[in-house]
C-alpha positions in Angstrom: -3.3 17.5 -31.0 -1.1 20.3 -30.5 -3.1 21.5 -27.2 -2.9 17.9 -26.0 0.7 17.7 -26.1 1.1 21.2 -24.4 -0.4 19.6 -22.2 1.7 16.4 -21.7 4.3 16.6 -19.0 5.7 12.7 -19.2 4.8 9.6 -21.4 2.7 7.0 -19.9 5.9 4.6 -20.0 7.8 6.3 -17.8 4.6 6.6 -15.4 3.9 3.0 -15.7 7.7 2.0 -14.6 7.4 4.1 -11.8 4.7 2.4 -10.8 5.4 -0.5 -11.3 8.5 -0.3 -9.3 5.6 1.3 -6.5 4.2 -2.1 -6.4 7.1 -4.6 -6.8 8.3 -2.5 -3.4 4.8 -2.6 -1.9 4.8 -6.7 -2.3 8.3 -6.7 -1.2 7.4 -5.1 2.4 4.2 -7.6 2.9 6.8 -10.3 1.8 9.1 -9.1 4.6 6.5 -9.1 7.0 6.0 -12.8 7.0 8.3 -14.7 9.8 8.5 -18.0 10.8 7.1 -18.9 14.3 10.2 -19.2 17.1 8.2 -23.1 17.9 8.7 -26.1 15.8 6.1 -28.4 15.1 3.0 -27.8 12.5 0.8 -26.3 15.5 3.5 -23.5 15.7 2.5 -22.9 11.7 -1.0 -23.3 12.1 -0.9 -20.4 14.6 0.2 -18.2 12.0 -2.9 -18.4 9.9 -4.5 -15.0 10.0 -0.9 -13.5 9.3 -1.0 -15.8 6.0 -4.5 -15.4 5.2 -3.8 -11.2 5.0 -1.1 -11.8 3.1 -2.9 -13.9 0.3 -5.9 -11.4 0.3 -3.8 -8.4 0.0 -0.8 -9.8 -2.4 -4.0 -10.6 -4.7 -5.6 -6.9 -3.9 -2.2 -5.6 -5.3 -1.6 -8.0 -8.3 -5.1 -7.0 -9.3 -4.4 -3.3 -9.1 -1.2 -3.5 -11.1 -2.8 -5.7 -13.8 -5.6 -3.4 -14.5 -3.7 -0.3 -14.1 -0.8 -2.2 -16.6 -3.8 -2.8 -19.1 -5.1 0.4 -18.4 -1.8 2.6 -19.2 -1.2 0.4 -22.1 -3.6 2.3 -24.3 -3.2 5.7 -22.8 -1.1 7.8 -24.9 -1.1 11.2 -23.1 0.1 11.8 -19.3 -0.7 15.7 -17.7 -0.9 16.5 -14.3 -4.2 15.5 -13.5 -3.0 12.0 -14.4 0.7 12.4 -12.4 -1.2 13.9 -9.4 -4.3 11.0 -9.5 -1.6 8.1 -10.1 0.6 9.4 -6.9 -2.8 9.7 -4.6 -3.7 6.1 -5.7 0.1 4.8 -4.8 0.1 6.5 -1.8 -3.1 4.6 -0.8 -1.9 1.5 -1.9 1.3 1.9 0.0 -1.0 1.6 3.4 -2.0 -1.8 2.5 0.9 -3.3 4.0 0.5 -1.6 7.3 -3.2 -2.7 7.5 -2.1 -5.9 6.2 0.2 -6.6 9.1 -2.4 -4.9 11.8 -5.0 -7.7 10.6 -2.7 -10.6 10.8 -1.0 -9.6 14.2 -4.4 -9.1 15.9 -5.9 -12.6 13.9 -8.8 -10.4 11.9 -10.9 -9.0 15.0 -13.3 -7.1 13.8 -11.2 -3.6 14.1 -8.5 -4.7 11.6 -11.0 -5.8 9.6 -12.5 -2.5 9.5 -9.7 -0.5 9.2 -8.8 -2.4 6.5 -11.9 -2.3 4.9 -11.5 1.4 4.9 -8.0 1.3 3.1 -9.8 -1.0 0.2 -12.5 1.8 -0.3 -9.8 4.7 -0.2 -8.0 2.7 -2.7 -11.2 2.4 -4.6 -11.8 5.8 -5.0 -8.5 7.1 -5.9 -8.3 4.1 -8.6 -11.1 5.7 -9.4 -9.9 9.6 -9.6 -7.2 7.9 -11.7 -9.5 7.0 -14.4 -11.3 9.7 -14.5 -8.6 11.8 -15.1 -7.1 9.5 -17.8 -10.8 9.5 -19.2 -10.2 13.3 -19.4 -6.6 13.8 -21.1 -7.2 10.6 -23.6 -11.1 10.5 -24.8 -11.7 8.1 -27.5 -14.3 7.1 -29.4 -12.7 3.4 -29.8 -16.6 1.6 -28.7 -14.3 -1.7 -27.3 -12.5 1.1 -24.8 -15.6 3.1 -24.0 -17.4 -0.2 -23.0 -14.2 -1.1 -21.0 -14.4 2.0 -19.2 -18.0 1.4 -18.9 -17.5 -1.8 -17.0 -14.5 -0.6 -15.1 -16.7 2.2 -13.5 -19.6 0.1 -12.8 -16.7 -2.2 -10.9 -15.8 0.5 -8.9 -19.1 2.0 -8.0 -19.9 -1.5 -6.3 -16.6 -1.9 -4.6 -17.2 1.3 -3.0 -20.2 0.0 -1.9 -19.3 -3.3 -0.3 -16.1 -2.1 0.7 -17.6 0.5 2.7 -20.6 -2.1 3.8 -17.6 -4.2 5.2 -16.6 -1.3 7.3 -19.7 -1.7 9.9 -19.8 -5.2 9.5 -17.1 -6.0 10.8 -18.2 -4.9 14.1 -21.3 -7.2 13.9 -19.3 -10.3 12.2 -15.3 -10.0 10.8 -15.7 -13.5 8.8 -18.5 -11.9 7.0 -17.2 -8.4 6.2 -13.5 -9.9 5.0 -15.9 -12.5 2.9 -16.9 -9.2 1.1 -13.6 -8.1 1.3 -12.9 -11.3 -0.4 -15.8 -11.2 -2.9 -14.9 -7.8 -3.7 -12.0 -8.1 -5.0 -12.0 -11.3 -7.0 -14.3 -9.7 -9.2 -11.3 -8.1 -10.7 -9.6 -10.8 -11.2 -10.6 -11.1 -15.1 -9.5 -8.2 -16.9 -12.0 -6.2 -18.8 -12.7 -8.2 -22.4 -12.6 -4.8 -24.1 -9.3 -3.7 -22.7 -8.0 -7.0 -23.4 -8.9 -7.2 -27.3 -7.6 -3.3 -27.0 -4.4 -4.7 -25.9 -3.7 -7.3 -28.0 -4.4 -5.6 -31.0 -1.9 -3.4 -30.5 
């Protein structure tokens, strides 16, 4: 215990209001990116759909990244530098979702959007990833609800990066079809793990 809080450079509060504030400003941008048409008339609305659609998709993306991570840092006791380091890389990812956001809606989800940000999901992927491996590393427990949390969570994230990075050539052949994975993908994080959950309300 003593080599584990040598170790500790900041509690996983103060990490977690960081990032939350991360995300609140992330949403914020997307939010500021939505403008109503210079026409009046509902045609003049109805133009806008791709902009709206990429701003559902990724204001869900992000509300599912901050809810797990929430649940995540809600049981994790100890915060060293591989966490600090694996946290900032996975915010600074996030934080491209906006731009990518905006380049699909302004160029109504041809398949180059769709691809590039395809590609931003699976970077996001695999830093969430580094994140929990890291947090894996400084907090091992032998709780069996968390390890078969952490269980599910990787085998989430090993087929994200799969269909995320699937979506990336499809969308040359068919951009419906790879922002349906895009789609798929990510509303299978939309329930939180069961094990996590108990986890947290226990506590």
């Amino acid at each position: 215990m003593a080599r584990r809080n040598a170790r500790e450079i900041t509690s996983s509060s103060r990490l977690e209001a960081f990032s939350d504030g991360f995300f609140a400003i992330i949403i914020t941008i997307m939010v500021l990116d939505l403008r109503p048409p210079a026409a009046e008339g509902i045609g003049a609305l109805l133009q806008l759909w791709p902009v709206v659609l990429s701003y559902v998709l990724s204001f869900f993306v992000i509300a599912i990244y901050w809810l797990n991570h929430h649940r995540t840092f809600h049981i994790v006791k100890h915060v060293g530098t591989a966490v600090l380091w694996a946290n900032i890389v996975l915010l600074f990812c996030l934080s491209l979702v906006p731009f990518f956001t905006a380049y699909m809606g302004e160029h109504h989800l041809n398949g180059l959007s769709v691809a590039l940000y395809s590609a931003d999901m699976f970077v996001c992927c695999l830093a969430a990833m580094g994140l929990r491996f890291a947090m894996l590393r400084e907090n091992p427990s032998d709780d069996p609800a968390i390890r078969a949390m952490n269980r599910a969570g990787a085998r989430k994230n090993a087929l994200s990066l799969i269909f995320y990075g699937a979506a990336v050539p499809l969308a040359a052949v068919s951009a419906a079809l790879a922002l349906a994975l895009v789609f798929a993908t990510a509303a299978a994080y939309v329930l939180p793990s069961v094990g996590l959950r108990a986890r947290a309300e226990a506590t």
